[in-house]
C-alpha positions as CSV (number, residue, x, y, z in Angstrom):
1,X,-20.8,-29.1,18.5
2,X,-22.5,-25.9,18.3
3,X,-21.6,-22.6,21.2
4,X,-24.0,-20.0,22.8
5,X,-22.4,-16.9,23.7
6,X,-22.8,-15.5,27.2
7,X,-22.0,-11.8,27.7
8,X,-20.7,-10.5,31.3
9,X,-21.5,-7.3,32.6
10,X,-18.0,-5.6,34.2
11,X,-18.1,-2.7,36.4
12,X,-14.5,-1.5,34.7
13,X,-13.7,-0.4,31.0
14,X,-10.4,-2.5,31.5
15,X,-12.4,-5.9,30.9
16,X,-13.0,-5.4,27.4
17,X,-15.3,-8.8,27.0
18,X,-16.1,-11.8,29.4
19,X,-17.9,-14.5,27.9
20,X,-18.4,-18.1,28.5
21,X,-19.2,-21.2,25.4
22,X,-21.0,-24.0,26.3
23,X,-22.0,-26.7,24.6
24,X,-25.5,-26.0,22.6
25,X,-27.2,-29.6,22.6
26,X,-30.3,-28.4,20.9
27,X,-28.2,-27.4,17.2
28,X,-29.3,-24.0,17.2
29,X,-27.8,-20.6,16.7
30,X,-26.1,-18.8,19.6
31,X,-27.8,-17.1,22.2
32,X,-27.5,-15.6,25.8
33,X,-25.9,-17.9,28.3
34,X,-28.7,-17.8,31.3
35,X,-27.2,-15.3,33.7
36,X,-23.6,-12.8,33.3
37,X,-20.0,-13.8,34.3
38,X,-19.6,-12.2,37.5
39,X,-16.2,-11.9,38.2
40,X,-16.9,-10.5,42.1
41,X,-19.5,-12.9,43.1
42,X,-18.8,-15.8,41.8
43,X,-21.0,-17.9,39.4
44,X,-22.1,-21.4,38.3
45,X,-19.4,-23.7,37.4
46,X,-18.2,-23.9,33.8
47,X,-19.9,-27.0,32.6
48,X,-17.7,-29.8,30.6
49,X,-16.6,-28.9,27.2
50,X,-17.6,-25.5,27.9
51,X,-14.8,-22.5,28.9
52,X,-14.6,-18.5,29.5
53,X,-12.7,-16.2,27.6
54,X,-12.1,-13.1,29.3
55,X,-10.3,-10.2,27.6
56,X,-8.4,-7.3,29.7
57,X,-6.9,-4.2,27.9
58,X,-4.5,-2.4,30.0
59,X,-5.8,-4.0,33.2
60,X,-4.4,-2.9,37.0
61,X,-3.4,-4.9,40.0
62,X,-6.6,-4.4,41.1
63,X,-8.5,-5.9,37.8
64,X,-6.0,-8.5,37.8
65,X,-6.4,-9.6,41.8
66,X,-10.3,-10.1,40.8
67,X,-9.8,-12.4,37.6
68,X,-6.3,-14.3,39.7
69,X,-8.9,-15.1,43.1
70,X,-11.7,-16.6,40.1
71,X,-9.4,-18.1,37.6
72,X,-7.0,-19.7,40.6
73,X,-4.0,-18.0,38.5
74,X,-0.8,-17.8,39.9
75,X,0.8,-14.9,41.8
76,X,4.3,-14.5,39.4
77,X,2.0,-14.9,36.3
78,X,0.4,-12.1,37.4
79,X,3.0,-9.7,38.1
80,X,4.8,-11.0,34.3
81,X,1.3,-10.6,32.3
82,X,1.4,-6.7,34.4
83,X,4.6,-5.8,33.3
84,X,4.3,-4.5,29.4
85,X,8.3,-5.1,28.8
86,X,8.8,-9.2,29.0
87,X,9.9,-10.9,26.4
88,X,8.0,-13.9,24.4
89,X,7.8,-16.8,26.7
90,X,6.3,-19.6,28.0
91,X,5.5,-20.9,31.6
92,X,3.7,-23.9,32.6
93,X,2.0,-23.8,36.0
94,X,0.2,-26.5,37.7
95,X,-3.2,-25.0,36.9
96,X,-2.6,-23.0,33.4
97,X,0.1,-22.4,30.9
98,X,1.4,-18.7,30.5
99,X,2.2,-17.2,27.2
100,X,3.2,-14.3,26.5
101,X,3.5,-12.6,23.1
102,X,4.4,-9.2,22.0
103,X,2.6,-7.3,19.1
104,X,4.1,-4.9,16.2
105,X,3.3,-1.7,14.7
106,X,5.1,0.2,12.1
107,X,4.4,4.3,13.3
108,X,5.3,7.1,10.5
109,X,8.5,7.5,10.2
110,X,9.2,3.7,10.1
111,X,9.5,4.2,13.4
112,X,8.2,0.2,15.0
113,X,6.6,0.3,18.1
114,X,5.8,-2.9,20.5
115,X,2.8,-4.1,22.6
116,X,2.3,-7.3,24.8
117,X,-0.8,-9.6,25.1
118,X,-0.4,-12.3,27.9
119,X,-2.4,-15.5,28.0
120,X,-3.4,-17.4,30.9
121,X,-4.9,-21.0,29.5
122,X,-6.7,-23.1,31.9
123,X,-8.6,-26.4,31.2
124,X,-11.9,-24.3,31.1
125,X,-11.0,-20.2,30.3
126,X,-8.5,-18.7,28.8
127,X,-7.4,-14.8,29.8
128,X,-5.4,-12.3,27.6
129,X,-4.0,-9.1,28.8
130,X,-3.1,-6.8,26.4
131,X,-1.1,-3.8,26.7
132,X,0.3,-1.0,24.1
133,X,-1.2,-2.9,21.0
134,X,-3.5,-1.0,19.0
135,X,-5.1,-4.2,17.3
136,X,-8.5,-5.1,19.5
137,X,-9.6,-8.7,19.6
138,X,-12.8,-7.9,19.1
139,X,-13.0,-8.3,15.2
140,X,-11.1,-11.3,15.9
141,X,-13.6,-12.7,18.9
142,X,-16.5,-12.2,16.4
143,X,-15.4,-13.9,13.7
144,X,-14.9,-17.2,15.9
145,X,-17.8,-16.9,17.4
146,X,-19.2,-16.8,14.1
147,X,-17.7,-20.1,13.4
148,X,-18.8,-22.3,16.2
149,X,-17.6,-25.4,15.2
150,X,-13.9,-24.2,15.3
151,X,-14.7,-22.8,18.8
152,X,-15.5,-25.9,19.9
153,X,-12.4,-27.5,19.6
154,X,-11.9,-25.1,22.9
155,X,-9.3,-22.9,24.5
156,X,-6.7,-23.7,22.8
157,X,-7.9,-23.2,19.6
158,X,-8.5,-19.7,21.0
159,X,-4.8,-19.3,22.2
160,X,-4.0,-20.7,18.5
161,X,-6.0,-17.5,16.9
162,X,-5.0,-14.7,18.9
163,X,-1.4,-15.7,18.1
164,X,-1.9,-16.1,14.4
165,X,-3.9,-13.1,14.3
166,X,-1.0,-11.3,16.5
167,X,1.8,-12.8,13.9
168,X,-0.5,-11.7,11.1
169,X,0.6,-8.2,12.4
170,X,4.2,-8.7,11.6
171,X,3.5,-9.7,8.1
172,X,2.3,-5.8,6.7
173,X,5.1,-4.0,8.8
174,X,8.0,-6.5,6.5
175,X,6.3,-5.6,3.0
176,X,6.5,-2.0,3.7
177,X,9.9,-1.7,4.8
178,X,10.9,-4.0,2.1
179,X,8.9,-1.9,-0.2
180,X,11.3,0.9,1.3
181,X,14.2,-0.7,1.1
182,X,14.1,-1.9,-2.8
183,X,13.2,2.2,-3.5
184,X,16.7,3.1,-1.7
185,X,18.4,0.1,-3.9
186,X,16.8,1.5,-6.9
187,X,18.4,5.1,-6.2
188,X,21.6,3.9,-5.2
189,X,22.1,2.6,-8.3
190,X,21.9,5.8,-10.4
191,X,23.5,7.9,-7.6
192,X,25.2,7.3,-4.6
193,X,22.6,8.0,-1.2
194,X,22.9,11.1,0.4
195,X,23.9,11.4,4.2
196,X,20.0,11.9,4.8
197,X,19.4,8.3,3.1
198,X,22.5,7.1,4.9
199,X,21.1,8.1,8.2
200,X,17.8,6.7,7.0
201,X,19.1,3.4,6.4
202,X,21.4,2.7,9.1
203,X,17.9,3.8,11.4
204,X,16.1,1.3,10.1
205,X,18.9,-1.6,10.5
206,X,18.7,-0.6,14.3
207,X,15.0,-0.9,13.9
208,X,15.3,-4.5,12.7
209,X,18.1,-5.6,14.9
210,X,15.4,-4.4,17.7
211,X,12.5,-6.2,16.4
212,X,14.6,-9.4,15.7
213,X,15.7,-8.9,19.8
214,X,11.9,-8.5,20.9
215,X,10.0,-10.6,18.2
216,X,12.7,-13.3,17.8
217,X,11.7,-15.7,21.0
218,X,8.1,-15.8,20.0
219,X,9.6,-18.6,17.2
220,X,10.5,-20.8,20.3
221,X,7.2,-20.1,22.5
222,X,5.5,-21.2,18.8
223,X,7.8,-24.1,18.8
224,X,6.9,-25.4,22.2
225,X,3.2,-25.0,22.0
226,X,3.5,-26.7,18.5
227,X,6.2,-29.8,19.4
228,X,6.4,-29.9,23.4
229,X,3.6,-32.2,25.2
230,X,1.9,-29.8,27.2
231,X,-0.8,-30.9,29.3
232,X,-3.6,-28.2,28.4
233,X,-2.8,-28.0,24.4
234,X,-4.8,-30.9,23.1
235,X,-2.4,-32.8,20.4
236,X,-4.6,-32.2,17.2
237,X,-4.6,-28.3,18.0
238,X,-0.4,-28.9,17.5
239,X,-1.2,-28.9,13.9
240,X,-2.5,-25.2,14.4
241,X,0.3,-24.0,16.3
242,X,2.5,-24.9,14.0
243,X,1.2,-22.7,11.1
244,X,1.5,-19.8,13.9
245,X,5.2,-21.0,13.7
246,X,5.8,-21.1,10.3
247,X,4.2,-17.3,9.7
248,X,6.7,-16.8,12.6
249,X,9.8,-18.1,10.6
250,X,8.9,-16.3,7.1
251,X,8.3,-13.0,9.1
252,X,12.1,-13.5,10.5
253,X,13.1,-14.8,7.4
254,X,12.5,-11.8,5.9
255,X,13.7,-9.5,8.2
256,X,17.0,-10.7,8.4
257,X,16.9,-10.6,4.3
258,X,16.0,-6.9,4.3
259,X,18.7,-6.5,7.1
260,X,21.1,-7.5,4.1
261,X,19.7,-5.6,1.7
262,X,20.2,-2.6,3.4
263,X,23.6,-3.7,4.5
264,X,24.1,-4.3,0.9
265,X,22.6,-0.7,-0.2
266,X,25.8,1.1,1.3
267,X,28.2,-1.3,0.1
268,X,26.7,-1.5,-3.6
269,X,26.6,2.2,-3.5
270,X,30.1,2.1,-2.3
271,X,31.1,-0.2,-5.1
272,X,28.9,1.7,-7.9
273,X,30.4,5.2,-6.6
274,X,34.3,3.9,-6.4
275,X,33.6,2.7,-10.0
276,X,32.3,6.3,-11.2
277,X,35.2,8.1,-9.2
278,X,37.8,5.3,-11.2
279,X,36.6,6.6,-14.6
280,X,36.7,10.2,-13.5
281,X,40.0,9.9,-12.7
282,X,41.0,8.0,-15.5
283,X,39.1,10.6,-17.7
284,X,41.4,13.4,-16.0
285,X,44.4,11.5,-16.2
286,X,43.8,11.2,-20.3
287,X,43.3,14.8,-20.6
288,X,46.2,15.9,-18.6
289,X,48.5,13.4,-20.9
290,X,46.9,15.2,-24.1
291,X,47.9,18.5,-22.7
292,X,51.1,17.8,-21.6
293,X,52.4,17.3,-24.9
294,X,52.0,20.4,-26.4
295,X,53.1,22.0,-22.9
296,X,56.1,20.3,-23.2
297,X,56.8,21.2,-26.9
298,X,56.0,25.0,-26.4
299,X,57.9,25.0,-23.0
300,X,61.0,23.2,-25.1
301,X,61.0,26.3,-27.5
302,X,59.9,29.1,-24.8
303,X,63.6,28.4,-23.7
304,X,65.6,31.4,-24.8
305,X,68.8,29.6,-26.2
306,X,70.5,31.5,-28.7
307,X,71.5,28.5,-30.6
308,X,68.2,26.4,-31.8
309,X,68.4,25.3,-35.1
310,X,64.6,25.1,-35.7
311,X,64.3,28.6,-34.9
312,X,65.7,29.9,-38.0
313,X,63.9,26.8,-40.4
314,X,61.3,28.2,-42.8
315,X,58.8,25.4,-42.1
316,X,59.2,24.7,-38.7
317,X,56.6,26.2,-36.8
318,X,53.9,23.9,-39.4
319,X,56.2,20.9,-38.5
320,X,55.7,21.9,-35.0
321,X,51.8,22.0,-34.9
322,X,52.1,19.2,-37.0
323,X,54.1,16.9,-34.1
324,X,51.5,18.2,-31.8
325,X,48.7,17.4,-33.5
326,X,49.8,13.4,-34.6
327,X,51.1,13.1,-31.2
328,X,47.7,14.0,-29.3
329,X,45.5,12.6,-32.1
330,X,47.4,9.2,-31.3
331,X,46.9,9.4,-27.8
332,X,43.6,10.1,-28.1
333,X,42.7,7.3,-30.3
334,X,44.5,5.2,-27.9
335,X,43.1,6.0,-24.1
336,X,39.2,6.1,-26.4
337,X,40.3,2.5,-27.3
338,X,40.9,1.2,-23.8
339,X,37.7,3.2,-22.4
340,X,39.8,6.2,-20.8
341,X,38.0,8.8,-22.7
């Protein structure tokens, strides 16, 4: 089935895009649906097999009340989808389902910062409400429209996008920091991190923990919408939810693997610089044996007893240097053959 595109006009910046697909019975390419969404005055009915999207970017109570009184959406939806700081879940009213997913962004510094998109789905709209994300739907929006037999399949199939393209985000942020985290394993390797790394690291295992606190329950909304029998999610778009859900569990897959390799960066480089203070010591502990012998020898004869019968021997001295030089020469050979030196 082939879509037209209608395009609102919207009297505030918040509603970013309102637009409603219908059914095109004549084949052709999109055009203009006959007359704007008007979200005050109310407008035709959506037709069957047709729905609205409408797409809000840091919306108020006051943009909100206008889409709840149209949409029919429900009061506590409302003030969850308003509230930037929920966590990942999913509610089913009698009218709509409400999702609500949260967003990733890796700042400099590797510092991750989090946004929120809410989703009301209906049997004929679906509304997101995004807050603190920098990634716009609009790319997104136009590439589906583009593609008007996959917007066909409805709503849903929206809902299915936005997620995967919002789980898309999480993707990029893991290969960096992983990219980060093999350069500190490299290093600790030849040298043992430096309280700046240390720091470093340990800031970025809080970083994760947090992500895995905030990002973790959007595996279970995924899981619902992909498993549970939920009126409004058609069961062939299940399929599509569950790819969300897999991209879901490699992104947390791999964030708890860098969490151990970083865990594992201090406790190799513990290991690795244990190991170099262990030969040191040995190293020392060889040469103070080789010195001690000819500091005991030459203390032995710096004693001034009157009766040493060395002391008056012609070749004593040679014999002497002699005893010092076989003795250190055979402790040498020995602490070079079992790696001390």
């Amino acid at each position: 089935m082939r879509f037209l595109r209608g395009i609102a006009t919207v009297a505030r910046m918040t509603i970013i895009a309102a637009r409603r697909y219908v059914p095109d019975p004549t084949g052709r390419s999109a055009a203009r649906v006959p007359g704007p969404l008007d979200l005050d005055d109310g407008f035709c009915p959506v037709p069957d097999g047709a729905f609205d999207w409408i797409g809000l970017c840091e919306s108020s109570h006051e943009e909100m009340d206008r889409v709840a009184r149209h949409y029919g959406l429900h009061p506590l939806a409302i003030e969850d989808a308003l509230n930037p700081q929920q966590m990942p879940k999913l509610d089913q009213y009698q009218k709509h389902l409400f999702v609500v997913a949260r967003t990733a962004t890796l700042e400099p510094g590797e510092t991750l910062t989090y946004g929120q998109t809410a989703f009301f789905l209906g049997a004929d709209f679906i509304i997101s409400v995004r807050f603190g994300s920098s990634r716009a739907h609009l790319d997104l929006r136009a590439a589906l429209e583009a593609d008007p037999e996959r917007l066909a399949e409805g709503a849903d199939y929206v809902l299915h996008s936005v997620l995967d393209f919002i789980v898309d985000g999480y993707l990029p942020i893991m290969e960096r920091l992983e990219a980060v985290a093999h350069a500190m394993e490299e290093a600790a390797i030849d040298v043992f991190p430096e309280q700046q790394t240390i720091r470093r690291i340990f800031r970025l295992r809080r970083q994760l923990r947090r992500f895995e606190r905030i990002i973790g329950p959007m595996e279970e909304v995924c899981e619902r919408l992909a498993e549970a029998h939920l009126a409004l999610v058609d069961p062939t778009a299940r399929i599509w939810f569950r790819d969300v859900l897999d991209h879901v569990r490699r992104a947390m897959a791999r964030m708890r693997g860098l969490k151990e390799t970083l865990a594992a960066i201090v406790e190799t480089a513990s290991l690795l610089e244990q190991h170099r203070q262990g030969e040191m010591t040995r190293q020392l502990a060889a040469w103070a044996g080789l010195l001690a012998v000819p500091t005991a020898i030459a203390g032995i004869y710096g004693m001034n007893f009157d009766f040493m019968p060395e002391l008056k021997w012609r070749y004593g001295y040679f014999f002497v240097l002699g005893l010092i030089a076989t003795v250190c020469g055979g402790l040498y050979w020995r602490f070079r053959k079992i790696g001390w030196l």
